[in-house]
C-alpha positions in Angstrom: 34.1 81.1 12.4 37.3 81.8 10.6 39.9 83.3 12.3 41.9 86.5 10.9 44.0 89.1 12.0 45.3 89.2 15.1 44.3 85.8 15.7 46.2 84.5 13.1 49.3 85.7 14.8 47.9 84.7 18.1 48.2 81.5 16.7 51.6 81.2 15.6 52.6 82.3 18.8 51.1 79.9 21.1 52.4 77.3 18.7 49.1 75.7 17.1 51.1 76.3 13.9 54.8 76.6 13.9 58.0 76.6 11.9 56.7 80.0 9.6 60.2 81.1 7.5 58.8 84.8 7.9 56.1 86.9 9.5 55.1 88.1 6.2 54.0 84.8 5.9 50.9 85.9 8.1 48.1 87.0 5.9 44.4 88.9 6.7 42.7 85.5 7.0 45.0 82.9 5.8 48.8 81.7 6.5 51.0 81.2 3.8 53.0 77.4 3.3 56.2 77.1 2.1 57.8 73.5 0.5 59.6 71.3 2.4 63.0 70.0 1.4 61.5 66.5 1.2 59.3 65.1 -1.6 58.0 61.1 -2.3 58.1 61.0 -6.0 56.2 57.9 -7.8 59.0 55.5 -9.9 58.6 56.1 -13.9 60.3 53.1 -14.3 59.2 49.3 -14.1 55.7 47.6 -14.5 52.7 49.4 -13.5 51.0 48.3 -10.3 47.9 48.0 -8.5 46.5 49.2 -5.2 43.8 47.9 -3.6 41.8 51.6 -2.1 39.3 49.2 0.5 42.2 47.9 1.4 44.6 51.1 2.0 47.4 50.1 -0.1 50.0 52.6 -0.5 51.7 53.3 -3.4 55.7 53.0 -3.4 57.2 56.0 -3.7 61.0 57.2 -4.0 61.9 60.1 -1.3 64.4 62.9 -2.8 65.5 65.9 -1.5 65.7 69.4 -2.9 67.5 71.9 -0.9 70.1 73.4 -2.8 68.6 72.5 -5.6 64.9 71.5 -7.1 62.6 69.5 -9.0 61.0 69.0 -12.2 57.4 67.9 -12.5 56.7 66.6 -15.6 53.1 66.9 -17.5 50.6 64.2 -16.0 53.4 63.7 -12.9 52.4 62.8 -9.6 53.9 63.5 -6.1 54.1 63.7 -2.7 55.0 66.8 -0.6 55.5 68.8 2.6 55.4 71.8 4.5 57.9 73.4 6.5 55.4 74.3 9.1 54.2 72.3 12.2 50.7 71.9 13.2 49.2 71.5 17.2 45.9 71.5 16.6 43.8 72.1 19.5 40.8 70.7 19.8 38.5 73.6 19.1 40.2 74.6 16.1 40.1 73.0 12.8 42.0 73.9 9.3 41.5 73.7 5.6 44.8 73.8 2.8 44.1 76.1 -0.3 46.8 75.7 -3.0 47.5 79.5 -3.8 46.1 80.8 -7.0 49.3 81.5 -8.9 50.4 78.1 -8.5 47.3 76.9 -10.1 47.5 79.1 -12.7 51.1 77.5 -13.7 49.1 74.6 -14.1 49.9 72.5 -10.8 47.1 71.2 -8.9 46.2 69.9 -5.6 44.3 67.3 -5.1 41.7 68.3 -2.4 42.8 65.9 0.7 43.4 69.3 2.5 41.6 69.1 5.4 42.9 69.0 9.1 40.7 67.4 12.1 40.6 69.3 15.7 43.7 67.4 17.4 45.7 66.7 14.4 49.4 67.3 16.1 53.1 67.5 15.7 53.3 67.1 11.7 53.3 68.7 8.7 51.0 68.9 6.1 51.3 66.4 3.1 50.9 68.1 0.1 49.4 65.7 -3.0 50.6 67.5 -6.0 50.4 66.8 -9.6 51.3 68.4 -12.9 48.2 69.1 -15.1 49.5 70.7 -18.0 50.1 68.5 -21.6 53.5 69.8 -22.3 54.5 72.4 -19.8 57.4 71.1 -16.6 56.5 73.3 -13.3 59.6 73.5 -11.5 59.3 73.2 -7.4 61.7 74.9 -5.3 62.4 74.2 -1.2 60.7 77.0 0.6 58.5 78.5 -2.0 55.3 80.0 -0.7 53.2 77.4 -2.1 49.8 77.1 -0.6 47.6 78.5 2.2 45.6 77.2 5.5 42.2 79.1 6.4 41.9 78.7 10.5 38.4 77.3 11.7 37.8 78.1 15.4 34.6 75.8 16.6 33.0 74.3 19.5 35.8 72.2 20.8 35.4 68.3 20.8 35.9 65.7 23.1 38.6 63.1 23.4 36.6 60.7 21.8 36.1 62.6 18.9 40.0 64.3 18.4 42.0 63.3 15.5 44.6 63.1 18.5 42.7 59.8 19.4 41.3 58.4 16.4 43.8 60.0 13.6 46.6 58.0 11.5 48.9 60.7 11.0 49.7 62.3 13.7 53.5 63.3 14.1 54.6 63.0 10.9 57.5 65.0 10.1 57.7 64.7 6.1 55.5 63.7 3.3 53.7 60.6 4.2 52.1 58.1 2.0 48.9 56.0 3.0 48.6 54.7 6.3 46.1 51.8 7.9 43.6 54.1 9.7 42.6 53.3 13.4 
């Protein structure tokens, strides 16, 4: 069932999501995102490499900031991002990230590793962004309202079955790139 309304805000106050900039951030069935300061940004410079996906290789990224200031994804330009907001997933509720529409229409995409487990706790959401225009730059800003999470309330699962037990990202305060699962 997804939850809406009153819920939603029920939510934010007993903390299973945290760290909104505003209430109006609270929507009919959805919560508004906003962009961290913090973004992992993929070297345009050197000899390209190779990661091994059986094996969970990460790719190397360079972290920058943007508060105060922002960034410029080019055409074809891949990143790593964050939210602001903080996620304590209980174990009967499950959530899904929707990049919003007007973002998408600007030509950035997401690239559909939204999901988030029952249990998943203490982290933001990394955000896997990249520019799919030909010739156009999308220009990110810290705090922009830049995607939404859909709320999934469910039967709740055991401990066996939490992300809090068998998840690799739990507390993760900024943008993380691949991690060795469990």
């Amino acid at each position: 069932m997804i939850i809406a309304g009153a819920e939603l805000k029920q939510l934010v106050k007993d903390g299973v999501i945290s760290g909104l900039l505003s209430e109006d951030q609270i929507n009919a069935a959805s919560i508004d995102l906003t962009l961290s300061d913090t973004i992992l940004v993929e070297p345009m410079v050197g000899k390209p490499t190779t990661i091994r996906l059986q094996e969970r290789d990460s790719i190397v990224f360079n972290e920058m900031t943007i508060t105060g200031s922002n960034y410029t994804l080019a055409p074809g330009e891949f990143i790593l991002a964050s939210t602001n907001e903080v996620f304590n997933l209980p174990n009967n509720i499950s959530c899904m990230y929707k990049l919003k529409s007007s973002m998408a229409r600007a030509g950035l995409d997401h690239l559909n590793a939204g999901w988030c487990d029952a249990g998943w706790h203490d982290s933001v959401l990394t955000l896997e962004f990249v520019n799919v225009t030909n010739r156009v730059d999308i220009v990110l800003d810290h705090n922009t309202k830049i995607g939404q999470v859909i709320f999934f309330k469910h039967a709740a699962v055991g401990k066996d079955q939490s992300y809090a037990t068998k998840g690799s990202y739990n507390k993760q305060t900024t943008a993380t790139s691949t991690r060795v699962g469990k």
